[in-house]
C-alpha positions in Angstrom: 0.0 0.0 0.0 1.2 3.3 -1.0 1.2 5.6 2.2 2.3 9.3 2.5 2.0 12.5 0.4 0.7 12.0 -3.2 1.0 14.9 -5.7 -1.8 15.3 -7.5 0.4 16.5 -10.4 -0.5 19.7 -12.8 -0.3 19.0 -16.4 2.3 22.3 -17.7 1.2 23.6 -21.1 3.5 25.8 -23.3 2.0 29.3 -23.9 0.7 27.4 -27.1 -1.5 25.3 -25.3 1.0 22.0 -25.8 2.0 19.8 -23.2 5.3 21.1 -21.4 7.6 17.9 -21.6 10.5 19.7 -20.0 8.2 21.4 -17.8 7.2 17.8 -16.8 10.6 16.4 -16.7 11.3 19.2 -14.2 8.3 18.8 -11.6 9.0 14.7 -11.4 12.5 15.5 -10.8 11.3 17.6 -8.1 9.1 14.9 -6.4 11.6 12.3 -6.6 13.9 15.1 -4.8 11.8 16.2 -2.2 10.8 12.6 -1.2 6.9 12.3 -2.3 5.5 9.2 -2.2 3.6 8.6 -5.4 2.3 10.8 -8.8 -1.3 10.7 -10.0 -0.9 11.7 -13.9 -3.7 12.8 -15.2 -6.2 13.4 -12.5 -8.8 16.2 -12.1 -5.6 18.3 -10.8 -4.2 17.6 -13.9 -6.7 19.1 -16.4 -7.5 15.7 -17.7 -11.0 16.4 -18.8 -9.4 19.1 -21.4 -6.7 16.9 -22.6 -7.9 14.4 -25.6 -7.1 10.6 -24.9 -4.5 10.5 -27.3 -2.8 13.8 -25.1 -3.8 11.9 -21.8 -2.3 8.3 -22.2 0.9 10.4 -23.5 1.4 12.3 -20.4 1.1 9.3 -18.3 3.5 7.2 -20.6 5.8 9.8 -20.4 5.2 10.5 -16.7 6.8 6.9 -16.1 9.1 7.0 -18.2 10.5 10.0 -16.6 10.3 8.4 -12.9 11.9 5.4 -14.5 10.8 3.6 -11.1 11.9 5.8 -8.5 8.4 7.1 -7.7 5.3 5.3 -8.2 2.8 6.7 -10.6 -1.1 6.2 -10.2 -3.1 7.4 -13.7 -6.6 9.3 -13.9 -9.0 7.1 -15.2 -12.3 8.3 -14.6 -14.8 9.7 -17.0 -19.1 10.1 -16.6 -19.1 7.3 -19.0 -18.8 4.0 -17.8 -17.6 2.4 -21.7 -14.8 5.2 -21.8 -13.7 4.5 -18.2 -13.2 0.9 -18.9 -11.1 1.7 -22.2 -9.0 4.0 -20.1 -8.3 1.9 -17.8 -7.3 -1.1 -20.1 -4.8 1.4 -22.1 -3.1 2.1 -19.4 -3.1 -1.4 -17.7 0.0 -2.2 -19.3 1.9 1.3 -19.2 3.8 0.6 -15.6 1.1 2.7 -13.6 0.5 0.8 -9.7 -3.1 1.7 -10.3 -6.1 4.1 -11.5 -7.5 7.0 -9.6 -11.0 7.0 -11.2 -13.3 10.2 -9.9 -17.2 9.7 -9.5 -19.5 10.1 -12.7 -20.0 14.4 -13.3 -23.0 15.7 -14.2 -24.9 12.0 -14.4 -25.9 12.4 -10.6 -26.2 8.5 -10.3 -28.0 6.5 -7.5 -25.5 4.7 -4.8 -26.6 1.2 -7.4 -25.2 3.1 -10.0 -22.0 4.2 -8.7 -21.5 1.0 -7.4 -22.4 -1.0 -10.6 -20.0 1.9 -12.3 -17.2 0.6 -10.2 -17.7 -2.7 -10.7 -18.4 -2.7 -14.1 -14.8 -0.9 -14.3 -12.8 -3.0 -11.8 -14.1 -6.1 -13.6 -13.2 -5.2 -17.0 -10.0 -4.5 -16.2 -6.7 -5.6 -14.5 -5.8 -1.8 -13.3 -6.1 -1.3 -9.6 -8.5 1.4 -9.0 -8.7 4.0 -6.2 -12.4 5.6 -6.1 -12.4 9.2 -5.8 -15.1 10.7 -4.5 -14.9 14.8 -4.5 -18.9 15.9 -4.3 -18.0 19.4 -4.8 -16.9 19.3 -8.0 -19.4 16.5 -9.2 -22.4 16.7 -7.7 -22.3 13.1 -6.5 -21.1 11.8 -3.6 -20.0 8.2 -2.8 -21.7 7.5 0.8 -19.3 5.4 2.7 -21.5 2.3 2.8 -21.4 2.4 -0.8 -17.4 2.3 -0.3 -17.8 -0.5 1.7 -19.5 -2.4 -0.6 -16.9 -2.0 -3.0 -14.3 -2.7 -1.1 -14.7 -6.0 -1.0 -13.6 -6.4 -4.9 -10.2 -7.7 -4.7 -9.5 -4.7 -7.6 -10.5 -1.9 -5.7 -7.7 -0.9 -3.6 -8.8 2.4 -2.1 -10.4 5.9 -2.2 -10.1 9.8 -2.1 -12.1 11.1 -0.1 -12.3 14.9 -0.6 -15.2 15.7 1.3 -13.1 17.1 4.0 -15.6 15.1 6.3 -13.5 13.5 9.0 -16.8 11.6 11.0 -16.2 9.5 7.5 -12.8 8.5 8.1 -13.4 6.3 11.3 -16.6 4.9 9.4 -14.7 4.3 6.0 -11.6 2.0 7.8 -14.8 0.2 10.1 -17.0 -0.2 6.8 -13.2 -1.2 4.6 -11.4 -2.9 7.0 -7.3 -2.3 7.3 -6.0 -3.2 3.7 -8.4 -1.0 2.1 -6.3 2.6 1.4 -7.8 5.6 2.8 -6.5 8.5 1.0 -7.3 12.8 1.8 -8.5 14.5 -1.0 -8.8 17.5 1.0 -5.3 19.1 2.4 -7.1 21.5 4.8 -8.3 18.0 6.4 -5.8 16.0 5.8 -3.3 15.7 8.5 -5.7 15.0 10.8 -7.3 12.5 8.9 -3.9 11.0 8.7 -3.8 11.3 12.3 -7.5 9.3 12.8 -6.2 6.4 10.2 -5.7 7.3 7.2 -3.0 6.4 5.0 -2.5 9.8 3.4 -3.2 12.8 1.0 -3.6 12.9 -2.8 -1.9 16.4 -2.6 -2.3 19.7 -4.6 -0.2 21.1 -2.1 2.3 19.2 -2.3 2.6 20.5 -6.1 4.2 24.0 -4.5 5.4 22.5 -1.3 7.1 18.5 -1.7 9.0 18.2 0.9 6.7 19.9 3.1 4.3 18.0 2.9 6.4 14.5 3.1 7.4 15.8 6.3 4.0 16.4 7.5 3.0 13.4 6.5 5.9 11.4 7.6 4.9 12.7 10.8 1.4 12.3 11.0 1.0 8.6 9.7 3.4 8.0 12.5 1.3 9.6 15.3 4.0 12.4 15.6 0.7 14.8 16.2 2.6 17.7 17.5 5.0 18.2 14.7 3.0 16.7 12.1 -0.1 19.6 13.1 3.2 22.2 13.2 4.0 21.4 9.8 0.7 21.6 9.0 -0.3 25.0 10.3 3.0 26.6 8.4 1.5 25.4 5.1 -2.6 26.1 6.0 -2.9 29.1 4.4 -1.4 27.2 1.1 -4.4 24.8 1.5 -6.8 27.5 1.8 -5.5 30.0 -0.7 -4.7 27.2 -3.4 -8.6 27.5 -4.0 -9.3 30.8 -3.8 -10.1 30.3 -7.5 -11.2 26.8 -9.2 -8.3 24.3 -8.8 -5.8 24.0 -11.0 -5.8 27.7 -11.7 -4.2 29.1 -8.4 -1.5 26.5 -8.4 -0.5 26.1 -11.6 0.1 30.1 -11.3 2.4 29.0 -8.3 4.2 26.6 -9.8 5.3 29.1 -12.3 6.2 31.8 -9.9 8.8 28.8 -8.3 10.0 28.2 -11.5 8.8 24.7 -10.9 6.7 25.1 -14.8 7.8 27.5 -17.8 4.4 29.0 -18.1 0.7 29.1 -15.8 -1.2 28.7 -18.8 -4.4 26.5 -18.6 -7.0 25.3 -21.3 -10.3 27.2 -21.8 -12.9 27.2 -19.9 -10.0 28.0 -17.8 -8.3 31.0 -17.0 -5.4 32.8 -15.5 -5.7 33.8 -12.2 -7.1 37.6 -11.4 -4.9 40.0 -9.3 -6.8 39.2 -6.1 -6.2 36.0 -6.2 -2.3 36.7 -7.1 -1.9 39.1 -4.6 -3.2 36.4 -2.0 -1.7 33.9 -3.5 1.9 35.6 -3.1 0.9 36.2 1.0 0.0 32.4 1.3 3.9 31.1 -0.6 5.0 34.4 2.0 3.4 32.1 4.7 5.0 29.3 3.5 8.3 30.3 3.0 8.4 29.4 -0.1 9.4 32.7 -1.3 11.2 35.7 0.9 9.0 38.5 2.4 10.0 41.9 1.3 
């Protein structure tokens, strides 16, 4: 089981609107550096519902090839329809990933059968590990944890992200799951002390802007170091919060390039850059941080 702080990696585009492979080659060199524990390619994070599968199943191939095994990479698989989740995940079944991160059905607003048939249908089809990923706030569905239960008991479905930032669900998920079942943060405002209640650890935009960071927070936590683990922790809050002062990848993709982490903040309509509010708090928040000096 993969435990610790998982980047939920941004995709870098050239001003163009391309893919940034030396931008890429950059932030997995940075992860592997500042000891992170896995990569999810692809994700929500990383503007996969903008990329075209041909784009998407490149940036994960590449993704590995660039960690060449020194940091494991999980893959977005998700989609709102069941057929194209299933071909996803069987493309990249044989690409190296450890397993897929597939987010609830958008837009569909399924019943809990549905969702769980959904995640059957796609564990079942395939030989791809999957990790649910249930975010509510950006779907408008949410995966109850009985539903997760039930699921859990598929010998392909390994785990979930839980970004409900709902931590009475943590102590009900690892009852409902039992101990091998991976209980991942989705939210990082939440997710030190859900890694303090159980959990294994946080699928991280964070940790984007703030690797090692976050591996030491979460080093810290899953070990029940609560006092330096919530230290960490309350150095980097105002990254958690500020990170979504505008939708999510916006803010941190602009942060990434004022680190020099990316050659360029530039997202894909309906997208765009973030407004000078948001950089002026933004700048405060990597001030907070320490991420960059304070005039």
């Amino acid at each position: 089981m993969l435990r610790g702080s998982i980047v939920a990696l941004v995709t870098p585009m050239l001003a163009s609107g391309e893919v940034d492979w030396d931008s890429l080659g950059h932030l997995v060199e940075y992860h592997v550096a500042s000891g992170t524990s896995a990569i999810v390619a692809v994700g929500t994070t990383g503007e996969s519902v903008t990329l075209s599968e041909a784009e998407h199943l490149a940036v994960v191939e590449k993704t590995v090839a660039l960690a060449a095994g020194r940091i494991p990479v999980i893959a977005g698989c998700g989609s709102n329809n069941t057929a194209h989740a299933i071909s996803l995940s069987r493309q990249l079944e044989h690409m190296g990933v450890v397993a897929g991160l597939s987010v609830t059905p958008y837009y569909n607003k399924p019943t809990q059968e549905g969702l769980y048939r959904h995640y059957c249908a796609i564990a079942d089809a395939s030989g791809l590990p999957q990790i649910l990923y249930n975010v509510p706030g950006r779907t408008a569905c949410d995966l109850k944890p009985e539903t997760v239960g039930r699921l859990a008991s598929h010998a392909n479905i390994i785990g979930i992200k839980e970004a409900t930032g709902d931590l009475t669900r943590t102590p009900l998920l690892r009852e409902l799951c039992g101990e091998a079942f991976a209980l991942y943060s989705g939210d990082d405002a939440t997710g030190c002390d859900f890694m303090l209640q159980g959990g294994d650890g946080v699928i991280s935009v964070t940790s984007n802007i703030a690797a090692a960071q976050m591996a030491q927070m979460c080093r810290a936590a899953l070990a029940q170091e609560s006092d330096k683990a919530r230290a960490i922790n309350e150095r980097l809050m105002p990254l958690h919060r500020t990170l979504f002062i505008e939708p999510n990848p916006i803010p941190v993709k602009w942060a990434c390039a004022q680190l020099d982490l990316i050659a360029s903040a530039t997202l894909r309509l309906p997208l765009t850059e973030l407004t000078q509010p948001g950089e002026t708090a933004m700048q405060q928040a990597l001030k907070s941080a320490e991420l960059i000096a304070s005039v």
